[in-house]
N, CA, C and O atoms as a DFTB+ gen file, in Angstrom:
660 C
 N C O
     1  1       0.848      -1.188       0.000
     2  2       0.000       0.000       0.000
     3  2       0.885       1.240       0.000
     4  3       1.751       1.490       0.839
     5  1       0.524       2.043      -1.139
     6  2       1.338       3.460      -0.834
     7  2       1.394       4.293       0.416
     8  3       0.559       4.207       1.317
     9  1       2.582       5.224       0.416
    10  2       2.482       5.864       1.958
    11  2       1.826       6.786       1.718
    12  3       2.214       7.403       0.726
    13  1       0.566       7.357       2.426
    14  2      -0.347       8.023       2.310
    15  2      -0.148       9.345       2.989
    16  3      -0.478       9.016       4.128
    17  1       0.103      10.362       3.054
    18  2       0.060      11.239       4.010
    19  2      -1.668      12.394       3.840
    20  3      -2.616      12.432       3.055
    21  1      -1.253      13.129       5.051
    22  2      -2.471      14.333       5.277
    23  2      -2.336      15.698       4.516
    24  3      -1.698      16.646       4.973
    25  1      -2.748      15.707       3.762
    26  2      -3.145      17.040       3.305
    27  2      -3.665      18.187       3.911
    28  3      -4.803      17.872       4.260
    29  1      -3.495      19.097       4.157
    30  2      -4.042      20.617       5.292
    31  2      -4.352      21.670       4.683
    32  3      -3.860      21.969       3.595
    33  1      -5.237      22.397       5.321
    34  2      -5.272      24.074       4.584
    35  2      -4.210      24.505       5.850
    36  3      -3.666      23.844       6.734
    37  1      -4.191      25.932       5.489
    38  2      -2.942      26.787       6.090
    39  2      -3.425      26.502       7.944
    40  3      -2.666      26.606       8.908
    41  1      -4.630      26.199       7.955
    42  2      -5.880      25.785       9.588
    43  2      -5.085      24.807      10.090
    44  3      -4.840      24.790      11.296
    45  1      -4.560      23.834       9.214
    46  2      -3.945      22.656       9.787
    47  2      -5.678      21.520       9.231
    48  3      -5.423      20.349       8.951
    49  1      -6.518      21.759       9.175
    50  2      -7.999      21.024       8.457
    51  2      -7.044      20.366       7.714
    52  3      -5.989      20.791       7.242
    53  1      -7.720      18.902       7.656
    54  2      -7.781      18.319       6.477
    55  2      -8.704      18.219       5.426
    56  3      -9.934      18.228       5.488
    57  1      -7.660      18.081       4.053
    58  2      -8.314      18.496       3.405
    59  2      -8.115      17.483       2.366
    60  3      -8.433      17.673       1.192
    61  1      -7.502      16.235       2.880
    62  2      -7.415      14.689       2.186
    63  2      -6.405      14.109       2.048
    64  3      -5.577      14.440       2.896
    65  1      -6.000      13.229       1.219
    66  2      -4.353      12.406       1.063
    67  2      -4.271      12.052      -0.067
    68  3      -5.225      11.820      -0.810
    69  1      -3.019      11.960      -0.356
    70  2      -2.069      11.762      -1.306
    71  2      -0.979      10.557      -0.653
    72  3      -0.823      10.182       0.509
    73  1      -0.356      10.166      -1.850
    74  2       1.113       9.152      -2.086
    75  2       1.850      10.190      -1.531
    76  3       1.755      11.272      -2.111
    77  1       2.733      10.110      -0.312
    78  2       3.995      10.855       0.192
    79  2       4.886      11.437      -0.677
    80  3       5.387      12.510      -0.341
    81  1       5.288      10.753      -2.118
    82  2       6.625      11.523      -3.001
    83  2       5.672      12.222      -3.641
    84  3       6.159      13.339      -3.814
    85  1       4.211      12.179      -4.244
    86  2       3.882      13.090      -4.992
    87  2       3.546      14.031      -4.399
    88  3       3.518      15.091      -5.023
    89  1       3.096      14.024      -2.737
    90  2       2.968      15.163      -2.168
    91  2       4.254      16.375      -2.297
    92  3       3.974      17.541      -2.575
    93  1       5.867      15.858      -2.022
    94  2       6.690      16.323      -2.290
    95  2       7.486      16.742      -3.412
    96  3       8.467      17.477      -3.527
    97  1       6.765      16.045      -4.230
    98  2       7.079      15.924      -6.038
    99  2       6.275      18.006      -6.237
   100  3       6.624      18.976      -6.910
   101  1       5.165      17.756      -5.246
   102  2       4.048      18.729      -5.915
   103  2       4.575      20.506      -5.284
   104  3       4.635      21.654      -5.726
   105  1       4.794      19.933      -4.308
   106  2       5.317      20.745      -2.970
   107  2       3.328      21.432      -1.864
   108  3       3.060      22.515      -1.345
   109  1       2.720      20.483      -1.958
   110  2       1.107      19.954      -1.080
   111  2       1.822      20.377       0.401
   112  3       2.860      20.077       0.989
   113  1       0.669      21.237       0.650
   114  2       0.680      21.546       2.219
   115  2      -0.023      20.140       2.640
   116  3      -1.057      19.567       2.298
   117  1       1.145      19.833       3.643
   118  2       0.813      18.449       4.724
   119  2       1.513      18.560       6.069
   120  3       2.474      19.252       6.405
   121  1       0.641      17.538       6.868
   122  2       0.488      17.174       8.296
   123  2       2.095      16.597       8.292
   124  3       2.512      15.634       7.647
   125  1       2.716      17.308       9.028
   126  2       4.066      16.558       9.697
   127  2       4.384      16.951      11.383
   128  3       3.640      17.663      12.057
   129  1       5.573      16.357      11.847
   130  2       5.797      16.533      13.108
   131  2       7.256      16.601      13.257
   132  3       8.128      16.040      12.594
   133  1       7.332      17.250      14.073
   134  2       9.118      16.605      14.936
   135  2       9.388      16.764      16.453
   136  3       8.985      17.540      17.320
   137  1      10.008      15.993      16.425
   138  2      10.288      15.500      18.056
   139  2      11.618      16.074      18.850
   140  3      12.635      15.441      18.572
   141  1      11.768      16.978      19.633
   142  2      13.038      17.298      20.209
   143  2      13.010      16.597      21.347
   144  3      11.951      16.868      21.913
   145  1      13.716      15.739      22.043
   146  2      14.327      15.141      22.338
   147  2      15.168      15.657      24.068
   148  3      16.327      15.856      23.703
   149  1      15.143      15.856      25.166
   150  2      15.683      16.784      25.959
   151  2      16.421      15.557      27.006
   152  3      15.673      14.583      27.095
   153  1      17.836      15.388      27.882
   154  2      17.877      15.100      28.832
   155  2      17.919      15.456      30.002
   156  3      17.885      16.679      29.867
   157  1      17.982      15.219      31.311
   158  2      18.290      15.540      32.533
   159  2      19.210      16.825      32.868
   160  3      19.033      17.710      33.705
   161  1      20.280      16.624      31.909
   162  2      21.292      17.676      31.662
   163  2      20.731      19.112      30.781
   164  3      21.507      20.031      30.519
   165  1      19.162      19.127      30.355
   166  2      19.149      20.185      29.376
   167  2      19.675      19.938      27.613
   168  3      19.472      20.764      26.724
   169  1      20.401      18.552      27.425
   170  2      21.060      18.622      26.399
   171  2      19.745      17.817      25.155
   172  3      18.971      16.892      25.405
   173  1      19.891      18.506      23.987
   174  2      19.254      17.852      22.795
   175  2      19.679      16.558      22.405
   176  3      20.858      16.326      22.670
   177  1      18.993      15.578      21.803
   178  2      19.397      14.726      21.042
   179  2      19.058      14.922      19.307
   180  3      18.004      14.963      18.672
   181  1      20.704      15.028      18.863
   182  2      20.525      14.922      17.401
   183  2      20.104      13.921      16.783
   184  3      20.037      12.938      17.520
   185  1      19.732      13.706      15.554
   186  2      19.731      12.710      14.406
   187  2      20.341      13.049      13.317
   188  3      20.049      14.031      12.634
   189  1      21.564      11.951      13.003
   190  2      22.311      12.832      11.769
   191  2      21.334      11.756      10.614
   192  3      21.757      10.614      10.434
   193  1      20.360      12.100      10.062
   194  2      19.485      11.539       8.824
   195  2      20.159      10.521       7.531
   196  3      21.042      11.068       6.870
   197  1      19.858       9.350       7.216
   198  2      20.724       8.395       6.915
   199  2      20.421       9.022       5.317
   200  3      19.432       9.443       4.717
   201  1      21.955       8.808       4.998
   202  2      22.116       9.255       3.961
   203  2      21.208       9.020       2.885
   204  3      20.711      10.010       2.348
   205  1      20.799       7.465       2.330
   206  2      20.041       6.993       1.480
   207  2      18.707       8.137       1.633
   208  3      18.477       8.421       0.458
   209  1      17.875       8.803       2.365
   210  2      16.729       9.221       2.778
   211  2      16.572      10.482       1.643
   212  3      17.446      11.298       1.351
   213  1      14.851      10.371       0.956
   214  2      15.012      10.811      -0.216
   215  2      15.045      12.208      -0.171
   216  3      14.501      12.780      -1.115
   217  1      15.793      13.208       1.110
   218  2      16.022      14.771       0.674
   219  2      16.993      14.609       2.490
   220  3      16.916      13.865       3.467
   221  1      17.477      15.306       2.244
   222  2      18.470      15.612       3.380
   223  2      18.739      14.795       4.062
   224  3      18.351      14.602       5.214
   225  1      19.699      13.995       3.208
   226  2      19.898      12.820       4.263
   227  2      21.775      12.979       3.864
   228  3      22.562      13.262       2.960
   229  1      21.671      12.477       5.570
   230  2      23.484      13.010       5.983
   231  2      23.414      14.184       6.439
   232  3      24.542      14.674       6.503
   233  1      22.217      15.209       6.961
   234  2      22.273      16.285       7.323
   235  2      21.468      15.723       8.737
   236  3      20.460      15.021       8.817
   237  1      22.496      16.439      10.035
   238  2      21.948      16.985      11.550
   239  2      20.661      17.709      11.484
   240  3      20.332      18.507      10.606
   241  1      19.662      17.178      12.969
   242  2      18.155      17.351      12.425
   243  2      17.753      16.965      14.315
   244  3      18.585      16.875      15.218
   245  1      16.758      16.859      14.390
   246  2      15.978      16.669      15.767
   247  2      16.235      15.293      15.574
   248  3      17.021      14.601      14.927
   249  1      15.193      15.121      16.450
   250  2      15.696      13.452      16.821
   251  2      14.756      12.679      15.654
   252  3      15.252      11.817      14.928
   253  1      13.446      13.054      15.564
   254  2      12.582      12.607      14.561
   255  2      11.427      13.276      14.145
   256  3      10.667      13.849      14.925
   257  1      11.267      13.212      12.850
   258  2      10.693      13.652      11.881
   259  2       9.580      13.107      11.098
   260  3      10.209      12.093      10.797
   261  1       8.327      12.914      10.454
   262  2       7.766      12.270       9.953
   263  2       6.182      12.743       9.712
   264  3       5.951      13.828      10.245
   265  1       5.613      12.445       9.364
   266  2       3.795      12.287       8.631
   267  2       3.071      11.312      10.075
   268  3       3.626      10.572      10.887
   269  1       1.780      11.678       9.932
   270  2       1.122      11.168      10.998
   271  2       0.366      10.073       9.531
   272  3       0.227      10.421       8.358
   273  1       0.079       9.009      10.038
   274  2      -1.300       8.091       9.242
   275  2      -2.406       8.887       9.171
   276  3      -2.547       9.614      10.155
   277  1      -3.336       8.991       8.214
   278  2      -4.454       9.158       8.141
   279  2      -5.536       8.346       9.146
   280  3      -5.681       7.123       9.145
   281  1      -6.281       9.321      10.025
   282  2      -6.510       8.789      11.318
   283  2      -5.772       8.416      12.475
   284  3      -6.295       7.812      13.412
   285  1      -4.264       8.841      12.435
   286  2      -3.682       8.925      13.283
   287  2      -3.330      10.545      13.813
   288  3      -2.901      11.420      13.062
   289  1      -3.577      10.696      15.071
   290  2      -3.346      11.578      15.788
   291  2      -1.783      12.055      15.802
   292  3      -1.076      11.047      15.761
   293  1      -1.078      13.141      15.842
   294  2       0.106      13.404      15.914
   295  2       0.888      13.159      17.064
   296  3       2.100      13.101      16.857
   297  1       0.426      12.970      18.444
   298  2       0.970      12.397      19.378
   299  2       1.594      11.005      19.513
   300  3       2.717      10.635      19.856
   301  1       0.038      10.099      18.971
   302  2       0.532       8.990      18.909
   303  2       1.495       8.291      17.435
   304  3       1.833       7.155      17.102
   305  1       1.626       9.318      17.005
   306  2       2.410       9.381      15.073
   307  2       3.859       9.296      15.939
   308  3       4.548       8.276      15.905
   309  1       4.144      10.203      16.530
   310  2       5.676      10.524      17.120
   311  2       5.606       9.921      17.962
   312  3       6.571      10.289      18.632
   313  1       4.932       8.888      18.697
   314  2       5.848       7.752      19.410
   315  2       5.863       6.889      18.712
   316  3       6.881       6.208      18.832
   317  1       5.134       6.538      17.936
   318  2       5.418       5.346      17.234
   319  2       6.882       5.483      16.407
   320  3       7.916       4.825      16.518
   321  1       6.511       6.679      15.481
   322  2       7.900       6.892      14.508
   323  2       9.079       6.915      15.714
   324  3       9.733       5.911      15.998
   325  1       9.232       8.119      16.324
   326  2      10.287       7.442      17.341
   327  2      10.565       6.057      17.926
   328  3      11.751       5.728      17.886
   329  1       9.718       5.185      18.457
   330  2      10.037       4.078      18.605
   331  2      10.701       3.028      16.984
   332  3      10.979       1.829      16.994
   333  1      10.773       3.808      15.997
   334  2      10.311       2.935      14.929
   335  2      12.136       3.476      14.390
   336  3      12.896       2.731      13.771
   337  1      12.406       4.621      14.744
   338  2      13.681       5.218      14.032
   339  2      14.267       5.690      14.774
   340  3      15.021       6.505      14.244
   341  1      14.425       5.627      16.331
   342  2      15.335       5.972      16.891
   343  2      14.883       4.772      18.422
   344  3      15.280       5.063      19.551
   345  1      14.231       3.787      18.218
   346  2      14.150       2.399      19.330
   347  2      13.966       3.670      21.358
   348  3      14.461       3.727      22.484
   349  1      13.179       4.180      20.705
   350  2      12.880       5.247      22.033
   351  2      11.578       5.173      22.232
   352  3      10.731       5.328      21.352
   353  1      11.342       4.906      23.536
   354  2      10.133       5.169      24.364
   355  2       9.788       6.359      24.883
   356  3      10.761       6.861      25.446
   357  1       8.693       7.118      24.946
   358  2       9.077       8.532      26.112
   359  2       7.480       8.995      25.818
   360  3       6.703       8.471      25.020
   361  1       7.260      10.027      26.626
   362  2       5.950      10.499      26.421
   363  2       6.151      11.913      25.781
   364  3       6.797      12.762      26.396
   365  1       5.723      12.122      24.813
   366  2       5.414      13.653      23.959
   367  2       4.368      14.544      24.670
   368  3       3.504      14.157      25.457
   369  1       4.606      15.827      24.245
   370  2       3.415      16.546      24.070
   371  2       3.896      17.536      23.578
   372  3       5.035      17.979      23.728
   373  1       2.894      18.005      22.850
   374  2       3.122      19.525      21.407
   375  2       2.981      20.862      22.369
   376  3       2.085      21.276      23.105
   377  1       4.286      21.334      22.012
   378  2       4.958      22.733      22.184
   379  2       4.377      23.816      21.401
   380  3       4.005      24.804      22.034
   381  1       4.199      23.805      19.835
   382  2       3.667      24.776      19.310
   383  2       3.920      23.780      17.301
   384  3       4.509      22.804      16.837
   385  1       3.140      24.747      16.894
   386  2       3.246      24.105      15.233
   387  2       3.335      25.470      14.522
   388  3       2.787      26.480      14.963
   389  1       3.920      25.435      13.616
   390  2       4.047      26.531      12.499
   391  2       4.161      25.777      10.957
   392  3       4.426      24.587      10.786
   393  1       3.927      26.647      10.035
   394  2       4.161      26.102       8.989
   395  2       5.504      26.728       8.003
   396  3       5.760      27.908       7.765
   397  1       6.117      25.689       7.617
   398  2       7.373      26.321       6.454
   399  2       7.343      25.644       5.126
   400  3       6.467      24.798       4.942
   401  1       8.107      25.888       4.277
   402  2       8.354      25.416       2.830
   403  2      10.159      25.472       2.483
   404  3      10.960      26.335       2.845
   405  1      10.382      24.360       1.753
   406  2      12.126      24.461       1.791
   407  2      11.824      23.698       0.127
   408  3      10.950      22.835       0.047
   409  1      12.347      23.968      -0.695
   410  2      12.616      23.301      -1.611
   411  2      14.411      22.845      -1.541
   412  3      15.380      23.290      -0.927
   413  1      14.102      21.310      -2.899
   414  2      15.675      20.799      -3.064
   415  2      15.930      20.834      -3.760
   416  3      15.196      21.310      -4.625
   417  1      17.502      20.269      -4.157
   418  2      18.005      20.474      -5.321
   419  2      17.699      19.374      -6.318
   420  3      17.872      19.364      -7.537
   421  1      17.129      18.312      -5.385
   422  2      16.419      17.160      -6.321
   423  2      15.161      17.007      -6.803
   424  3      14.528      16.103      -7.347
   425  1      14.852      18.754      -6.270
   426  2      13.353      18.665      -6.750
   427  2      12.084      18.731      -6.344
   428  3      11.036      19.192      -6.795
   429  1      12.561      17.935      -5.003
   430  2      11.814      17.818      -4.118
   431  2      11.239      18.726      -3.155
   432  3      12.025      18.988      -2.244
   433  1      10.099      19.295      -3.070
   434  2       9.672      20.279      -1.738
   435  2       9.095      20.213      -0.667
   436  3       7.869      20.203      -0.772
   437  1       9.581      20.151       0.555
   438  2       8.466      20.131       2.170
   439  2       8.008      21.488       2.203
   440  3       8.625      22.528       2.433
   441  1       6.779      21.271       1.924
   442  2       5.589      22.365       2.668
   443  2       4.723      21.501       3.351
   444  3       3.979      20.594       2.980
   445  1       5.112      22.214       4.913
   446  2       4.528      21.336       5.552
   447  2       3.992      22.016       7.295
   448  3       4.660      22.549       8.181
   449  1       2.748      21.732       7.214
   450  2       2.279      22.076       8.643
   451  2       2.885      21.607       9.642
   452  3       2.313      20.558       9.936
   453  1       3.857      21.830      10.435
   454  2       4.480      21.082      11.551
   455  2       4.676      21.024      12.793
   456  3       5.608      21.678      13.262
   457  1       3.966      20.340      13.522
   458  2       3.538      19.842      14.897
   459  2       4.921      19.546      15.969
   460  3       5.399      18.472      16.333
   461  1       5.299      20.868      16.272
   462  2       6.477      20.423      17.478
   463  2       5.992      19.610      18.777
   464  3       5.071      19.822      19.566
   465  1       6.927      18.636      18.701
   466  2       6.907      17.605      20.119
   467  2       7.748      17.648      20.766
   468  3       8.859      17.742      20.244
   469  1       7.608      17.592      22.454
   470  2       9.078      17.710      22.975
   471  2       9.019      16.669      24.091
   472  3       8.097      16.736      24.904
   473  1       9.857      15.799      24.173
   474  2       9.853      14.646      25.620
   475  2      11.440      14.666      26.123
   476  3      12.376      15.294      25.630
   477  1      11.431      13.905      27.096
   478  2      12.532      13.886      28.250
   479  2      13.070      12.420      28.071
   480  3      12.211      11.594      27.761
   481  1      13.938      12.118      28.169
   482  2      14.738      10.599      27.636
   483  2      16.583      10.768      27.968
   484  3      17.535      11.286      27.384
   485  1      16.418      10.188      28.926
   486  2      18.091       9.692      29.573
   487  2      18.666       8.422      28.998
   488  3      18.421       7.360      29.570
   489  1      19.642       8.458      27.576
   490  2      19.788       6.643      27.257
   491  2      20.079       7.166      25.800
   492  3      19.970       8.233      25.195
   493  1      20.489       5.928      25.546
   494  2      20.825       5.365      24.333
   495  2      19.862       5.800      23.496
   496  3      19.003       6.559      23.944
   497  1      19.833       5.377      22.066
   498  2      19.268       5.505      21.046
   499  2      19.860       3.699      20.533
   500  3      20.959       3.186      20.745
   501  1      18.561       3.070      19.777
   502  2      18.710       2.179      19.265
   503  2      18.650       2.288      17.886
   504  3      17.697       1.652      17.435
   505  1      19.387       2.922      16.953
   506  2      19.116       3.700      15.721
   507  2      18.751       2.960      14.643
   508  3      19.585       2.072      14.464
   509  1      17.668       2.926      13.661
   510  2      17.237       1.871      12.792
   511  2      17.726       2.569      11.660
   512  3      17.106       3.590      11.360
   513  1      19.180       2.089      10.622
   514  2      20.168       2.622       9.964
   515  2      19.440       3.080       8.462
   516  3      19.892       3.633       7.459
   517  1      18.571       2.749       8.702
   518  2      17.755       3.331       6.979
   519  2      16.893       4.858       7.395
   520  3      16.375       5.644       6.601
   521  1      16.947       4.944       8.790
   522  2      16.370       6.300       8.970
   523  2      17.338       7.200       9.197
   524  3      17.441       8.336       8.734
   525  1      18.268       6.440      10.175
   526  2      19.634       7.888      10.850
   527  2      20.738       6.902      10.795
   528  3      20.563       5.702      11.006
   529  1      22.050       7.517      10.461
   530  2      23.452       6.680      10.853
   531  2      24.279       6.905      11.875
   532  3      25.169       6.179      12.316
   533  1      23.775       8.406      12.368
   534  2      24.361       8.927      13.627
   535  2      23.381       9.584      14.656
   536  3      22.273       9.998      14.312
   537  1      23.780       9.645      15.742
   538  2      23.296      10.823      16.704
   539  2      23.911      11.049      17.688
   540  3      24.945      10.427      17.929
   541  1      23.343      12.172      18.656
   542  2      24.683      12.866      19.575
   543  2      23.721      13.490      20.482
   544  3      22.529      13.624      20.205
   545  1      24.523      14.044      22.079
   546  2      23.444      14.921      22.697
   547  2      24.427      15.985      22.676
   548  3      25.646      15.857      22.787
   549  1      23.559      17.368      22.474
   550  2      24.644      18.612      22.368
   551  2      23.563      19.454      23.147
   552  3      22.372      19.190      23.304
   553  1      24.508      20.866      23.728
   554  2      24.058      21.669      24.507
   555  2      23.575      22.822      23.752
   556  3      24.337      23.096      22.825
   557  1      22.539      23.601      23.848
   558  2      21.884      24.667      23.143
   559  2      22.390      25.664      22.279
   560  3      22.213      25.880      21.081
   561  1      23.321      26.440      23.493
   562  2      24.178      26.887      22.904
   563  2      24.993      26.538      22.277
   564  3      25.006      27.173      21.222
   565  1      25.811      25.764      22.343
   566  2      26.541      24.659      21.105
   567  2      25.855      24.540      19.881
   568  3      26.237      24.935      18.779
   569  1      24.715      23.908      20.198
   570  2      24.011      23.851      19.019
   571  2      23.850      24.750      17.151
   572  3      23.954      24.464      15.959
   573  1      23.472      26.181      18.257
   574  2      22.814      27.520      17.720
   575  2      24.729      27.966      17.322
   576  3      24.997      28.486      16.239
   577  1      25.481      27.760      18.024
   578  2      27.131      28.333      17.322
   579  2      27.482      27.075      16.071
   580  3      27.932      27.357      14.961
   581  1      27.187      25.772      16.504
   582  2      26.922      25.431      15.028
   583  2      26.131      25.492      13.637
   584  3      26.421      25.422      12.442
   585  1      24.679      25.702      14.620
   586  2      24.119      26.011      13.242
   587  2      24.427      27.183      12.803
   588  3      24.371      27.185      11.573
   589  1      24.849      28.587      13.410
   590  2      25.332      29.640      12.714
   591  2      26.438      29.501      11.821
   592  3      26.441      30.123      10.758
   593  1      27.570      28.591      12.216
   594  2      28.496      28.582      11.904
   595  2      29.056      27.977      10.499
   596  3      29.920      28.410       9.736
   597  1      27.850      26.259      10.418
   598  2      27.685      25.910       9.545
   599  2      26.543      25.280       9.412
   600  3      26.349      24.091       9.663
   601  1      25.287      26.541       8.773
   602  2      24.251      25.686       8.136
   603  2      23.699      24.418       7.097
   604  3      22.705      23.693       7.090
   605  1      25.093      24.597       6.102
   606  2      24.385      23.707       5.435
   607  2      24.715      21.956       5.670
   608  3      24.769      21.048       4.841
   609  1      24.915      21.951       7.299
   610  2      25.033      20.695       7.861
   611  2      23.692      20.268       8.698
   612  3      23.626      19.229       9.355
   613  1      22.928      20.960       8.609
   614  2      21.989      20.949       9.551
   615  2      20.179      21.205       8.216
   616  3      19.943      21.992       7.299
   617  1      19.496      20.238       8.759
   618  2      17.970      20.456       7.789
   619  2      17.043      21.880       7.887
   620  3      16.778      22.232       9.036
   621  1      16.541      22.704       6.812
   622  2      16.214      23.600       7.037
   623  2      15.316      24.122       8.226
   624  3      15.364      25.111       8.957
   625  1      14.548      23.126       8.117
   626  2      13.424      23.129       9.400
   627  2      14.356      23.090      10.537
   628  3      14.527      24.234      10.957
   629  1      14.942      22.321      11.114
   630  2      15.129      22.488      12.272
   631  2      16.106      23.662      12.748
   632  3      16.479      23.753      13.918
   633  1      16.503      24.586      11.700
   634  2      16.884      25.815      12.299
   635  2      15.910      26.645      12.547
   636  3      16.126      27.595      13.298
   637  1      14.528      26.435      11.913
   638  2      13.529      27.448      11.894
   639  2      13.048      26.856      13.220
   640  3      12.736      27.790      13.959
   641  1      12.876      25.728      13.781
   642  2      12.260      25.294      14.735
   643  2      13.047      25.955      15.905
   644  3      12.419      26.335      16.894
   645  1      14.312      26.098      15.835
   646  2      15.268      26.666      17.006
   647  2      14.996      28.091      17.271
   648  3      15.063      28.740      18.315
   649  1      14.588      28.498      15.759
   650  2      14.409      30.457      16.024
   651  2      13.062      30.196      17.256
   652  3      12.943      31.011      18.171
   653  1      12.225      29.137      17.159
   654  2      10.838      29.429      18.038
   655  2      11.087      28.787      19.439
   656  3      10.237      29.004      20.302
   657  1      12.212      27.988      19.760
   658  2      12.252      27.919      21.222
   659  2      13.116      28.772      21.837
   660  3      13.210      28.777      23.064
């Protein structure tokens, strides 16, 4: 079965589904999420995005990223995908959503309504290598002197997500 994602007006409403690459083929406002990741220490957990992945992959990013199912709620979308691409348990809850647009050089465009999640998690990462090949925990400030320093190591969204916390 094709991967189906949510279609949105600018409301976040749905407004139906599509095949996932033609949504991005089209550049279709859709339902997405991402997950930041926090420990005990205050520190983030990265995901460096596995290279094969069909737009920014090999680029530093939150911990996880992804489309909710049709009829799936965005809460329970980001534990599952987290459990599914980074072998993590934890409880979410949404911080705030905004919407952006990034086009690639392959063509490809995310416009996409996006549902910030943020949970607490001390541990490992069990990394499933077709989603991420690396990850790391880094401190805020660290963070923000790398992404200034060198953006085009890092996915567009999640610098825009940093301007809002």
């Amino acid at each position: 079965m094709p991967d189906e994602i949510i279609l949105v007006d600018e409301n976040d409403r749905e407004i139906g589904t599509k095949e996932k690459m033609e949504v991005h083929r089209k550049g279709l406002l859709h339902r997405c999420f991402s997950i930041l990741l926090y420990n005990s220490k205050g520190e983030m957990m990265l995901q460096r995005r596995a290279a094969g992945k069909y737009h920014c992959g090999g680029l530093w990013t939150n911990v996880c990223c992804s489309h909710p199912r049709p009829g799936e709620d965005v809460i329970s979308a980001g534990k599952r995908r987290l459990k599914e691409e980074m072998g993590i348990k934890c409880g979410l809850k949404e911080v705030f959503s905004f919407t952006y647009r990034a086009e690639f050089a392959n063509g490809l465009t995310e416009h996409e309504f996006d549902h910030v999640l943020v949970g607490k998690f001390d541990g490992e990462p069990k990394i499933n290598p077709e989603e991420a090949d690396g990850w790391r925990w880094i401190g805020i400030a660290e963070l923000r002197k790398e992404i200034q320093n060198s953006p085009e190591k890092f996915t567009p969204w999640f610098g825009m997500i940093l301007d809002k916390i």
